[in-house]
C-alpha positions in Angstrom: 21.9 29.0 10.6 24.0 28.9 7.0 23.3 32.0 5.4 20.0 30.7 2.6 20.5 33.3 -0.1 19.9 32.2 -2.9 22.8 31.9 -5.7 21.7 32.2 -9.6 22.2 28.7 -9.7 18.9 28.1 -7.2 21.6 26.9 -4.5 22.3 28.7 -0.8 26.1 30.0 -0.3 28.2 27.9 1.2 27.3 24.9 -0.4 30.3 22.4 -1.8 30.2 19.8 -4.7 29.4 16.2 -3.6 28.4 13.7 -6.0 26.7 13.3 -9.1 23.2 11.6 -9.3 22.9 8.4 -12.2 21.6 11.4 -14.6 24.8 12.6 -14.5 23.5 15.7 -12.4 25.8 17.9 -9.6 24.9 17.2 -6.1 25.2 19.6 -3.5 26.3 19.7 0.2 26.0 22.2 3.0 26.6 22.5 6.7 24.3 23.8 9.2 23.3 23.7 13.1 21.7 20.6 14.2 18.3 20.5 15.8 15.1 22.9 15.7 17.9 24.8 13.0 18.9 21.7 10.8 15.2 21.4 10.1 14.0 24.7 9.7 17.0 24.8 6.8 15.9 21.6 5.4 11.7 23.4 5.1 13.1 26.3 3.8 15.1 24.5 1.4 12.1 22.4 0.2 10.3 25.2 0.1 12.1 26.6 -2.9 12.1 23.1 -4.7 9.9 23.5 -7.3 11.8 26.7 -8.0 15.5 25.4 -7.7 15.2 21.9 -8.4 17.0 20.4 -5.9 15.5 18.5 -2.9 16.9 18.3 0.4 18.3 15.7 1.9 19.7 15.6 5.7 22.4 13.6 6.2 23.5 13.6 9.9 26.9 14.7 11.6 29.3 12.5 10.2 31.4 13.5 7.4 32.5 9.8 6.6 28.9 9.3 6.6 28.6 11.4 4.0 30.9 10.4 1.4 30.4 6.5 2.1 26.9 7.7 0.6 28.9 8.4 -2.7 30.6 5.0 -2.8 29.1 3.9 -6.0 27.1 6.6 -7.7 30.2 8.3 -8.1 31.3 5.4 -10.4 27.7 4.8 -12.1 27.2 8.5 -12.2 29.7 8.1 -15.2 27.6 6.7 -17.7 24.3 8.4 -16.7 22.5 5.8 -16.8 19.2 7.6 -15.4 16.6 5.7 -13.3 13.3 4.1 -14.7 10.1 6.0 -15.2 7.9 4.9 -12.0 5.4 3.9 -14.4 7.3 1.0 -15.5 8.8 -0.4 -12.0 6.8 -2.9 -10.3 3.6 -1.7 -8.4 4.3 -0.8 -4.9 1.3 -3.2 -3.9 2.7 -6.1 -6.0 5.9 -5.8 -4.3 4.5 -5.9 -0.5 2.5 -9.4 -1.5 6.0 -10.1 -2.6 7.6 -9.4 0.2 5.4 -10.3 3.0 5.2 -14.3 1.7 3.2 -16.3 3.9 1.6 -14.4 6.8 0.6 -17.5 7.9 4.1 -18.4 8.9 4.7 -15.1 10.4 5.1 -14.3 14.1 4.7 -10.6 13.9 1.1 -11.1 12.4 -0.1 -14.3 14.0 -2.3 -12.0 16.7 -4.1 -9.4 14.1 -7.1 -9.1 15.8 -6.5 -8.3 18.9 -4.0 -5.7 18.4 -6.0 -4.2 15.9 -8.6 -4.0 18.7 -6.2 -2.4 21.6 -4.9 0.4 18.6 -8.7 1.3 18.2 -9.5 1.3 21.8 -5.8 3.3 21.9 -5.9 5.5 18.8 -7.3 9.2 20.2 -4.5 9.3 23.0 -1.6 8.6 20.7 -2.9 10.6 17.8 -2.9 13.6 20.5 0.5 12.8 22.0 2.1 12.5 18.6 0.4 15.8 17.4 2.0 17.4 20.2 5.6 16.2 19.4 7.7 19.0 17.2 8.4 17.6 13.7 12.3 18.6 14.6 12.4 16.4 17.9 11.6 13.0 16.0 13.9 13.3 13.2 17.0 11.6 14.5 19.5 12.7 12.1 19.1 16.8 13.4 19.8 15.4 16.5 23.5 16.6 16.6 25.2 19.8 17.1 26.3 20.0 13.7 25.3 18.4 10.2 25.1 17.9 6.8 21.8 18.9 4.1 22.7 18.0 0.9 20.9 19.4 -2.4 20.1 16.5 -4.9 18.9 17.7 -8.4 15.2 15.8 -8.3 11.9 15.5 -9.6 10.6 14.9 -6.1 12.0 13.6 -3.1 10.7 9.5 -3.7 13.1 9.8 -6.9 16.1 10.0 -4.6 17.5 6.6 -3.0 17.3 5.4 -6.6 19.5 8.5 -7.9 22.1 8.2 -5.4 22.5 4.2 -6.2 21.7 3.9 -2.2 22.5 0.8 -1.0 21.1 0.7 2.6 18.3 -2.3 2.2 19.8 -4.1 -0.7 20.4 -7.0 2.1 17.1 -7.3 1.7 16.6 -7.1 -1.9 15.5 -3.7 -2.0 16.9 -1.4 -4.4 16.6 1.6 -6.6 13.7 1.0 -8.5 11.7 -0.8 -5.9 12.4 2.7 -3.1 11.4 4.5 -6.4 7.8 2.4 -6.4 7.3 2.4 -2.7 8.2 6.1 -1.7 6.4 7.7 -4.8 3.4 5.0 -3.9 3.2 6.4 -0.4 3.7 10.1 -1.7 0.9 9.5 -3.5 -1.0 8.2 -0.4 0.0 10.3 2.4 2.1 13.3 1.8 5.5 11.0 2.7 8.2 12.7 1.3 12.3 12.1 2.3 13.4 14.4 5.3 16.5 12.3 6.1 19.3 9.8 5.0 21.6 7.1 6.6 23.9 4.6 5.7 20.9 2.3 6.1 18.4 4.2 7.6 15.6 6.7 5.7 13.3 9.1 7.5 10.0 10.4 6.1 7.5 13.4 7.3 4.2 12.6 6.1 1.8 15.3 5.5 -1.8 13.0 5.7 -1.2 10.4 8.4 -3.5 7.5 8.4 -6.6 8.6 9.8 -8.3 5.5 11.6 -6.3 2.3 13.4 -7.6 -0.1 10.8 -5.6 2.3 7.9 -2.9 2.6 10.5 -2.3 -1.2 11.0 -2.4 -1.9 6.9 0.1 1.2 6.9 2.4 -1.0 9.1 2.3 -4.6 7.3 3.4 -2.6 4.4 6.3 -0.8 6.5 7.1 -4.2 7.4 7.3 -5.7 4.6 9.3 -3.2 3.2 11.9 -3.3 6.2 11.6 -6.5 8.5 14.4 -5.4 10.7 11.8 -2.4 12.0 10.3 -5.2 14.7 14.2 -5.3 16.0 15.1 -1.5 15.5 12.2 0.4 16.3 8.9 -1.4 17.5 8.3 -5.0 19.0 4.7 -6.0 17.5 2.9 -4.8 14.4 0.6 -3.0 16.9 3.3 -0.9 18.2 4.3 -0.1 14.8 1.0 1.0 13.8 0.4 3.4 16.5 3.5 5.1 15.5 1.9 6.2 12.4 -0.5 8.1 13.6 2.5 10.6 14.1 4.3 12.8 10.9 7.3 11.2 11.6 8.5 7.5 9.8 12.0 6.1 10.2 13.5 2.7 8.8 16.6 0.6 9.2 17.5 -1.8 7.1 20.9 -2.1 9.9 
């Protein structure tokens, strides 16, 4: 493991300059051991958040990776332009309506009923199989020998994809101040704060999972509607989505 003494600064040795976040703030990253290690670095280092200020951030193996984060906060960063207070960015709730337009038209929720039905009949046996899975053996970016926890200067972790001008869903008109909405909306909900970054992909551990299949399977619409490409990257009916958040673990790709 990187050696997590503390400098005056709040900051671990080791760590290097990366970027600066749209408040004009210092960014940090450091390089640890992947796995069971990568994640007991990035606890530790969340940990001492409300002491340091900085949240982590893991970022994968890839150093390319890493910098093509930076492409244009580095630029914006410049004129610190800040990010809007999440009371005045559209209500998480307002923007899944949004988002969702007509369910009617919609394959992936033509059959509600029914898989509701199945996750209820279901829910126990997953809730006890995902219990049992190690919080470090779903997060796919530790899965590496080696990689990359950055330290990003925030109020809390949901403030994050809009600090770093991250442009992994704008393909589907999701940007800064609609991440900021959603992820502080879900904080607020259950616990979800950001373990994990991509090019286009995010990973949440969630402290409260829902607790019933009904909560599970309005859980998932909204997953859904924020990233549509989750029925091609990760589950193939709103069902199977829904049983995967009975589990700590949430992952989105926007790829």
């Amino acid at each position: 493991m990187s050696d997590m003494r503390a400098t005056g600064a709040g900051l671990p040795d080791g760590v290097e300059m990366w970027c600066k976040t749209l408040r004009g703030d210092q960014a940090w990253i450091l390089e640890t051991d992947g796995g069971k290690t990568a994640l007991a670095t990035w606890d530790l280092l969340r940990e001492g958040h409300r002491r340091s200020g900085y949240w982590p951030v893991i970022l994968g193996p890839d150093r390319q990776v890493v910098d093509q984060l930076t492409w244009r906060v580095d630029v914006l960063s410049q004129q610190k332009p800040g990010i809007p207070p999440v009371s005045t960015v559209r209500p998480a709730p307002e923007l899944f309506v949004e988002w969702m337009g007509d369910p009617a038209e919609d394959d992936y929720l033509n059959d509600v009923p029914r898989h509701l039905a199945k996750l209820a009949a279901d829910e126990a046996s997953i809730r006890d199989r995902l219990a049992g899975r190690p919080d470090w053996a779903a997060v796919r970016a530790v899965q590496h020998e080696r990689v990359f926890v950055a330290l990003v200067p925030a109020t809390a972790s949901w403030e994050i994809p809009a600090l770093l001008a991250w442009s992994g869903a704008e393909g589907e008109g999701v940007s800064g101040p609609e991440h900021l909405s959603v992820l502080q909306f879900w904080h607020e909900g259950y616990g979800a704060e950001l373990v994990a970054m991509g090019l286009e992909q995010l990973e949440l551990l969630v402290r409260r999972p829902p607790e019933d299949a009904r909560s599970a399977f309005e859980l998932a619409v909204q997953h859904y509607a924020y990233c549509p490409a989750l029925m091609d990257n990760l589950a193939p009916a709103m069902g199977a989505l829904a049983a995967t958040l009975f589990g700590r673990h949430w992952y989105f790709d926007w790829s």
